[in-house]
C-alpha positions as CSV (number, residue, x, y, z in Angstrom):
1,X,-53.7,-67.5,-115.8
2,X,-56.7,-67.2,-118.4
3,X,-55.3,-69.0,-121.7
4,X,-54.8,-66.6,-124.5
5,X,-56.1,-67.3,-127.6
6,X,-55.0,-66.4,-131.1
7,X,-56.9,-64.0,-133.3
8,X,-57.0,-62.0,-135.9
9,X,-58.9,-58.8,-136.5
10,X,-59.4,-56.7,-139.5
11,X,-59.6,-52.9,-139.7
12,X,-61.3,-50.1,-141.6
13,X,-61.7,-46.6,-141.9
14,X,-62.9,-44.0,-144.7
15,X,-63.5,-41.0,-142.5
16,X,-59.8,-39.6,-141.3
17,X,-58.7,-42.3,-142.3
18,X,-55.0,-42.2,-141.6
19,X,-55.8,-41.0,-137.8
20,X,-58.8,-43.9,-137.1
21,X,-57.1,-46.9,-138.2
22,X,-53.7,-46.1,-136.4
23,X,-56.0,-45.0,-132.9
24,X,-57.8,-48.0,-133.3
25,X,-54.5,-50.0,-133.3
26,X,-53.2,-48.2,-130.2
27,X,-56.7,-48.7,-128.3
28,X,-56.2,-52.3,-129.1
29,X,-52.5,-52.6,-127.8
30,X,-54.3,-50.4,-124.5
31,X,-56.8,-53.1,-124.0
32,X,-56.0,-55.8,-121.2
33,X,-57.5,-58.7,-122.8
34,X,-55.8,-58.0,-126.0
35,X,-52.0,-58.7,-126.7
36,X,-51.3,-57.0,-130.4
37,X,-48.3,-59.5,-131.8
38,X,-48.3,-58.1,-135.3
39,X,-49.9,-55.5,-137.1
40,X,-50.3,-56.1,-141.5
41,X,-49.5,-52.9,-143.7
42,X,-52.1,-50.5,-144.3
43,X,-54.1,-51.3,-148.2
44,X,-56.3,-49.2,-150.2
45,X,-59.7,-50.5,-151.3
46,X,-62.6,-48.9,-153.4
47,X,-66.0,-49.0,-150.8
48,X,-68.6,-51.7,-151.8
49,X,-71.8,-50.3,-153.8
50,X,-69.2,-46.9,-154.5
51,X,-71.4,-43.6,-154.5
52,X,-68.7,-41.8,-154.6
53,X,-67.7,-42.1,-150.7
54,X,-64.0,-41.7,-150.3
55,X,-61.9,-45.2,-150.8
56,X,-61.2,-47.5,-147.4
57,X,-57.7,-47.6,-145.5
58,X,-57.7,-51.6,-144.4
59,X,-55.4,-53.5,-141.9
60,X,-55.4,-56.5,-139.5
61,X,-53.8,-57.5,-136.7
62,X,-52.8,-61.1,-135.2
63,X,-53.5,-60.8,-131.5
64,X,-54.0,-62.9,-128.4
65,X,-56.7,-62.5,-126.3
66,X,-58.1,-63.6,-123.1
67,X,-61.8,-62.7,-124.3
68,X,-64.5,-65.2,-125.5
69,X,-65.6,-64.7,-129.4
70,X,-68.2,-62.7,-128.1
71,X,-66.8,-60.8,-125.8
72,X,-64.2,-59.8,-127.6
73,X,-67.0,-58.7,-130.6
74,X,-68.3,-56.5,-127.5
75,X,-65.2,-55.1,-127.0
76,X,-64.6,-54.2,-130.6
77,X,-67.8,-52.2,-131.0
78,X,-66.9,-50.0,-128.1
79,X,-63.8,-49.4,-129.2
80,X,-65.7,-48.5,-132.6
81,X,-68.0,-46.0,-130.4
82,X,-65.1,-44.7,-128.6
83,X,-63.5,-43.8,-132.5
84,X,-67.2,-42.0,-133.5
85,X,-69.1,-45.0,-135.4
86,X,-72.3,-44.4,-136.1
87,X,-74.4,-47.2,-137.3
88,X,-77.1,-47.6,-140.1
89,X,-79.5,-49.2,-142.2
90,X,-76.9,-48.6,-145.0
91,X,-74.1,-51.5,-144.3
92,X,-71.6,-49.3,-147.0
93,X,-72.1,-45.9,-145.5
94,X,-69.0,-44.2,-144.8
95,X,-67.3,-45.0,-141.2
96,X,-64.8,-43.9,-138.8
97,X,-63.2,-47.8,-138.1
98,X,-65.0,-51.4,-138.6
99,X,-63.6,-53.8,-136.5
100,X,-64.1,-57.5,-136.9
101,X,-63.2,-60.8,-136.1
102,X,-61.9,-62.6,-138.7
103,X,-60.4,-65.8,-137.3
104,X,-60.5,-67.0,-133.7
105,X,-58.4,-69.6,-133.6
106,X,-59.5,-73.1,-135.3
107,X,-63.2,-72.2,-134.3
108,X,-66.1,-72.8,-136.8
109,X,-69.6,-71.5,-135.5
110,X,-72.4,-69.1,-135.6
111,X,-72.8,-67.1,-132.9
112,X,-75.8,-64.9,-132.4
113,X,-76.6,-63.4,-136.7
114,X,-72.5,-63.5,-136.9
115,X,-70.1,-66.4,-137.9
116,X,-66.6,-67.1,-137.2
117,X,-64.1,-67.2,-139.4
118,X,-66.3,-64.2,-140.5
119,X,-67.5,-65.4,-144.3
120,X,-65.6,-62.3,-146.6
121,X,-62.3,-63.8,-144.7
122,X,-62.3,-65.7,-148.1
123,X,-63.8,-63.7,-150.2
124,X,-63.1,-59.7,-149.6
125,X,-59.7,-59.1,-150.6
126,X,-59.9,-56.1,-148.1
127,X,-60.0,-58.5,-145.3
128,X,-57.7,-61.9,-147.0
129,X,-55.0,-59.5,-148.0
130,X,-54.3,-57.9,-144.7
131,X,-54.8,-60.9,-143.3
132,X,-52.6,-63.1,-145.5
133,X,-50.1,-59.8,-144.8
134,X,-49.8,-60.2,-141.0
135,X,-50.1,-64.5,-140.5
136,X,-49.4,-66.0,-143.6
137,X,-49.3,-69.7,-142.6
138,X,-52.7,-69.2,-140.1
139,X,-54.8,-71.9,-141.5
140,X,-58.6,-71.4,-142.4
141,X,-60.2,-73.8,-139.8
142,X,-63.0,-75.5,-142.8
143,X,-60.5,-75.1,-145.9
144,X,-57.2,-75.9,-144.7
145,X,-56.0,-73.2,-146.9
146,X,-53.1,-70.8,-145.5
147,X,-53.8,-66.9,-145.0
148,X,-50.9,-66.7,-147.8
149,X,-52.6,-68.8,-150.4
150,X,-56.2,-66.8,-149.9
151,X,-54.9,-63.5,-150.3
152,X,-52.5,-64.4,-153.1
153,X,-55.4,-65.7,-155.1
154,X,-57.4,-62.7,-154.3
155,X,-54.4,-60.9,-156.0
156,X,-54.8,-63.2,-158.6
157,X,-57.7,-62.2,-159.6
158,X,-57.4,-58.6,-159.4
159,X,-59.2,-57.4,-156.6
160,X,-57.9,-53.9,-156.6
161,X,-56.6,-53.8,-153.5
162,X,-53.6,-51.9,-153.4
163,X,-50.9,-51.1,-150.2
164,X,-50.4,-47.5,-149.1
165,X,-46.8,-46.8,-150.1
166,X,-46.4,-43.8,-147.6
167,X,-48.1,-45.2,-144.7
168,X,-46.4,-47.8,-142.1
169,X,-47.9,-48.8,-138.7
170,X,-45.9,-48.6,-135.6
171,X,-45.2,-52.3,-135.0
172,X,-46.5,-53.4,-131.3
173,X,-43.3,-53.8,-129.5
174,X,-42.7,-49.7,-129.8
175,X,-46.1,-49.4,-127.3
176,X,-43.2,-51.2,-124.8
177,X,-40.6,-48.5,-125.4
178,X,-38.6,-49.6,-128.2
179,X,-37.1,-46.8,-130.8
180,X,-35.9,-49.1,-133.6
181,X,-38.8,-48.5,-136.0
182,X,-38.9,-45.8,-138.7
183,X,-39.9,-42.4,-137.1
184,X,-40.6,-40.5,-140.3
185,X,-42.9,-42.8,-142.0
186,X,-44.4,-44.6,-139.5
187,X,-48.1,-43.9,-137.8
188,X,-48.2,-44.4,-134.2
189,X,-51.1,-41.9,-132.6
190,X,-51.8,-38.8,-134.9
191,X,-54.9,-37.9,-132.6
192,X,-52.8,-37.8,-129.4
193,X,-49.7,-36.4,-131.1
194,X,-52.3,-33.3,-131.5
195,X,-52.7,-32.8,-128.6
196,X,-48.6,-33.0,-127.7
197,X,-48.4,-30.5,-130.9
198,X,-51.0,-27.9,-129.3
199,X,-49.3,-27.9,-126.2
200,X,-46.0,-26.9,-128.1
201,X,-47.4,-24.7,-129.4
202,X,-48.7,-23.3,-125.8
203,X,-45.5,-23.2,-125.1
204,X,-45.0,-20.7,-127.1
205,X,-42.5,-23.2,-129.6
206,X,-42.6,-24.1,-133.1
207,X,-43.4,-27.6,-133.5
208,X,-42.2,-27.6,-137.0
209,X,-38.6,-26.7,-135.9
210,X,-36.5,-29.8,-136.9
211,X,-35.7,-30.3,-133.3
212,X,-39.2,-30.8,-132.8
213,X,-40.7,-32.5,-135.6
214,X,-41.2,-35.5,-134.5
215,X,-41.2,-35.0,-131.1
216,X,-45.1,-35.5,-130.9
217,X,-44.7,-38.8,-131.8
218,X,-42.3,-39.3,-129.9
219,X,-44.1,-38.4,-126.4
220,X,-47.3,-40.3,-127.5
221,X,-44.8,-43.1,-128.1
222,X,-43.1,-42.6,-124.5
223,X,-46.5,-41.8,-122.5
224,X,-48.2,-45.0,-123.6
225,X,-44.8,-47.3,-122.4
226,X,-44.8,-44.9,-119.0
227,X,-48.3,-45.8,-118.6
228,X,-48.3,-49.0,-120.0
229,X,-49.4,-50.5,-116.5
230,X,-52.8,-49.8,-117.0
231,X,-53.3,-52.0,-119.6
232,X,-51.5,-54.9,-117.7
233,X,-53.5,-56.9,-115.3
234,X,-52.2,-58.7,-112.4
235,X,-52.5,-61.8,-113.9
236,X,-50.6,-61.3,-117.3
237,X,-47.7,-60.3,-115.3
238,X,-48.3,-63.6,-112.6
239,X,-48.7,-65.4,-115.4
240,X,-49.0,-68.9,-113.5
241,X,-45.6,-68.9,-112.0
242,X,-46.7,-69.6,-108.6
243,X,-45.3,-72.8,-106.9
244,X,-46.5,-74.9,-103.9
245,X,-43.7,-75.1,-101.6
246,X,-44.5,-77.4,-98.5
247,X,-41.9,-76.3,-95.6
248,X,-41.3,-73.0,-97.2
249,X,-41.7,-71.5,-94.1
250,X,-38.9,-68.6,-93.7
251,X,-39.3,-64.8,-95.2
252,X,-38.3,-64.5,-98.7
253,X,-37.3,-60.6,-100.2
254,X,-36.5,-58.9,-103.1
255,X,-35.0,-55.7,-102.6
256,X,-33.1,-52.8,-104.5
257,X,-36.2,-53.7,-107.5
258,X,-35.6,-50.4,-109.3
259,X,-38.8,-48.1,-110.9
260,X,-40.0,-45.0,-112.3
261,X,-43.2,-43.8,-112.4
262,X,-45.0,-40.4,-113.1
263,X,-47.0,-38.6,-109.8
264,X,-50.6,-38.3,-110.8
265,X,-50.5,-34.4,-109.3
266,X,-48.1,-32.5,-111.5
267,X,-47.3,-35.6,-114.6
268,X,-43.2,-35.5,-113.2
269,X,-41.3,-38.3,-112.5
270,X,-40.6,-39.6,-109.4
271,X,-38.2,-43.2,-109.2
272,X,-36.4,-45.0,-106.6
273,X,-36.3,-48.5,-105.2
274,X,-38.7,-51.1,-103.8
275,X,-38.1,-53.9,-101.6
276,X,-41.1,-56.3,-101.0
277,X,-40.9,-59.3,-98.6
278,X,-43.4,-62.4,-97.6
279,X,-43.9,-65.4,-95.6
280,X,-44.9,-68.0,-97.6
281,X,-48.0,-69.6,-96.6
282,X,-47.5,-73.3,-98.8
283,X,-46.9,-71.5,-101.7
284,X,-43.9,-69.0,-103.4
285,X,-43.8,-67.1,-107.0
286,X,-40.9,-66.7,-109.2
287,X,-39.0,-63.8,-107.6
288,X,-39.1,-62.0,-110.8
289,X,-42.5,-61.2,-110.8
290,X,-42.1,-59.4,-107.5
291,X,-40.2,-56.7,-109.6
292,X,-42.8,-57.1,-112.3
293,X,-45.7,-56.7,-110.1
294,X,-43.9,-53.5,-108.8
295,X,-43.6,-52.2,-112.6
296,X,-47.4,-52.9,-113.0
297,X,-47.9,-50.1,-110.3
298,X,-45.3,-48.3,-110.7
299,X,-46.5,-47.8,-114.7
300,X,-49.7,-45.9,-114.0
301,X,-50.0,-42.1,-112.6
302,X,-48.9,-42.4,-109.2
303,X,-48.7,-41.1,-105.8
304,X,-45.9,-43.0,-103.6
305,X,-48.5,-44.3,-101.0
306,X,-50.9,-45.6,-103.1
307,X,-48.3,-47.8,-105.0
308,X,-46.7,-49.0,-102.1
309,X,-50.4,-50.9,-100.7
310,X,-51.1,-51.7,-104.0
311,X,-47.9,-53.7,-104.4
312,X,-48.2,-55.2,-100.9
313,X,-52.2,-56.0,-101.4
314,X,-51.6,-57.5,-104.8
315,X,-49.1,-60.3,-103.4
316,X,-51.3,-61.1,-100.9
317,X,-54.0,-61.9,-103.4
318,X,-52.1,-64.4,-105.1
319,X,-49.8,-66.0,-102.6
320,X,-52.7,-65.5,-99.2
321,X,-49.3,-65.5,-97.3
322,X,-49.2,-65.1,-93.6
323,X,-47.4,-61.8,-94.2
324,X,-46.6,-59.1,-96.6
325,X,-43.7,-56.2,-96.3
326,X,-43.2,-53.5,-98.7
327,X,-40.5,-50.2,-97.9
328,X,-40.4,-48.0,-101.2
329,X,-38.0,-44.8,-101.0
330,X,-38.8,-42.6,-103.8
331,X,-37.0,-39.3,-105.4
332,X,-39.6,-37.2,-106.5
333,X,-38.9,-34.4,-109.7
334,X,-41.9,-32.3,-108.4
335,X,-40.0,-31.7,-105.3
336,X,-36.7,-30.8,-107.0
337,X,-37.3,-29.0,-110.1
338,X,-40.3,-27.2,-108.6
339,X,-42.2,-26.1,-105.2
340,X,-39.6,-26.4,-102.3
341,X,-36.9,-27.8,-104.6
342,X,-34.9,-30.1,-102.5
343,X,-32.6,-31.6,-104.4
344,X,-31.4,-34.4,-101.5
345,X,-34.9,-35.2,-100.6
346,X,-36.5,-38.3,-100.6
347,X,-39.9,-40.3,-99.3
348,X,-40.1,-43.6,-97.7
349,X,-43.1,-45.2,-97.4
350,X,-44.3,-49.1,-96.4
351,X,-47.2,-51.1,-96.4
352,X,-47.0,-54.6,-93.8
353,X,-50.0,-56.5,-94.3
354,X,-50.3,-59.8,-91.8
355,X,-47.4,-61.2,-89.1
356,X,-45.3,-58.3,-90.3
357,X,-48.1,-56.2,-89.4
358,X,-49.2,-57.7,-86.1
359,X,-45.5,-58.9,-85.1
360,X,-42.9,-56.7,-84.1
361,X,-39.9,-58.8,-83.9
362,X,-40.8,-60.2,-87.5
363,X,-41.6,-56.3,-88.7
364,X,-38.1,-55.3,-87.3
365,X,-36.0,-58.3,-89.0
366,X,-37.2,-57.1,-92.0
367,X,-36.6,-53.9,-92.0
368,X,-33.0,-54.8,-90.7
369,X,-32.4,-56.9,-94.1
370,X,-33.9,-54.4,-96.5
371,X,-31.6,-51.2,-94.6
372,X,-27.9,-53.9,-94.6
């Protein structure tokens, strides 16, 4: 697996504020190369060269990330063009989101008109304050000062930097499903809870009925874990545990490997079990990441089929074993709440890729062992 490096990056916003800063978070938590470990409060700043222009909302985040400084700068500015930035001549015109690099790691360089750590890390209480807020003992690679100490003489000095009181950011582990955080004053996704909110209201509800309140949140919240497997590559969930195992010769399955998933044709659940088999070929993984690797498909919107060769094809591409067996048998909600509505139905479906494929004796001793 590609290292992951530690890094922190600041955020910005004076144009719907509130709504950028916490989209920008989620769209960082979305990205694959980026793992969000902790995201600072959200603090008040007056703009640089003020005209007038409506004061900044400013955060950071500590991450890890699988991105070079400079790729990861390239990511950040699309992100920034996904949220509506528009860039000038004028470096304090009003904007949507800035985000920056701040630290990467102990690195010390220029790179290409730009420096890391970036050179207000130190001196813009905007960025140490947030920064100090969300790794206080990080360590400024030329100063040897902590994050803390920065931002608390920024404080010292009066910087006018001030914390939102009424405004919390969801902290990363809720993207993962997680409901211990604070419902009613924390942000999560205000510009997809609109969308949730309109189709309420669609539905001919009230959204502001206090059984529905926060439910907008709540299904932003619960869509993003559901589909949390497109921000999850193959390799974060391998994450090196694969073993070179001389003699390992005979099958090895996994079966009963429980998952849910949503079908990509009417957004309703369908869920069941998977088993998935190999013969190693010199080499074996930990046999939890065969249920991971299911997850990672199964976490996406989904047709049955498609999951079932993308499970099988994906441990061929890390093991290269000389044979790969998946069954998955799937209950599926748009066949039982709607259409036909079958309650008792269910789907089975397999992929064999290699011996299992071309062998029949070795295809039917599998599926013996997955039906005992």
């Amino acid at each position: 697996m590609t290292d992951l490096t530690e890094t922190i990056i600041s955020l910005g916003s004076n144009i719907e504020r509130e709504a950028n800063i916490a989209e920008a978070i989620r769209l960082l938590r979305r990205h694959r190369g980026i793992e969000v470990e902790q995201v600072s409060r959200v603090y008040r700043s007056t703009p640089v060269g003020s005209d007038g222009s409506p004061d900044f909302y400013n955060a950071a985040v500590l991450a890890r990330t699988s991105l070079d400084p400079k790729e990861l700068r390239d990511e950040l500015k699309k992100l920034e063009r996904a949220l509506g930035r528009v860039r000038t001549d004028d470096r304090n015109a009003p904007r949507t989101i800035d985000l920056d690099v701040v630290y990467y790691a102990d690195r010390v360089e220029e790179l290409d008109g730009w420096e890391i750590p970036a050179p207000d890390a130190t001196t813009a209480a905007y960025v140490a304050i947030p920064a100090g807020d969300v790794a206080p003992t990080f360590t400024h690679p030329a100063t040897g000062a902590t994050l803390a100490a920065i931002a608390a003489q920024q404080v010292a000095d009066t910087c006018g930097v001030t914390p939102v009181p009424d405004m919390r950011l969801a902290p990363p582990h809720t993207a993962r499903g997680g409901d211990d955080w604070d419902t009613h004053t924390d942000v999560y996704a205000p510009k997809f809870e609109s969308l949730v909110y309109q189709q309420l209201l669609e539905l001919g509800e009230d959204p502001e009925r206090e059984g529905l309140a926060r439910t907008p949140q709540r299904v932003a919240k619960a869509l993003d874990y559901l589909t949390s497997g497109y921000s999850t590559s193959l390799e974060d969930v391998v994450n090196g545990a694969i073993f070179d195992a001389e003699g390992a010769e005979e099958m090895v399955l996994v079966k009963d490997i429980e998952f849910y998933s949503m079908c990509e044709h009417h957004m309703l659940p369908f869920f069941g079990k998977a088993a998935v088999a190999y013969l190693p070929n010199g080499k074996i993984i930990g046999l939890s990441k065969l249920a991971r690797i299911v997850d990672l498909f199964a976490r996406r919107l989904q047709v049955q089929e498609r999951m079932t060769n993308q499970v099988a094809e994906a441990v061929d591409e890390i093991l290269a074993p000389h044979g790969v067996a998946v069954v998955v048998e799937g209950a599926h909600f748009c066949m039982m709440m709607r259409g036909v509505q079958k309650q008792e139905s269910s789907t089975v479906t397999s992929a064999m890729l290699g011996t299992f494929k071309s062998d029949a004796r070795t295809r039917s001793e599998v599926l013996q062992l997955i039906q005992r």
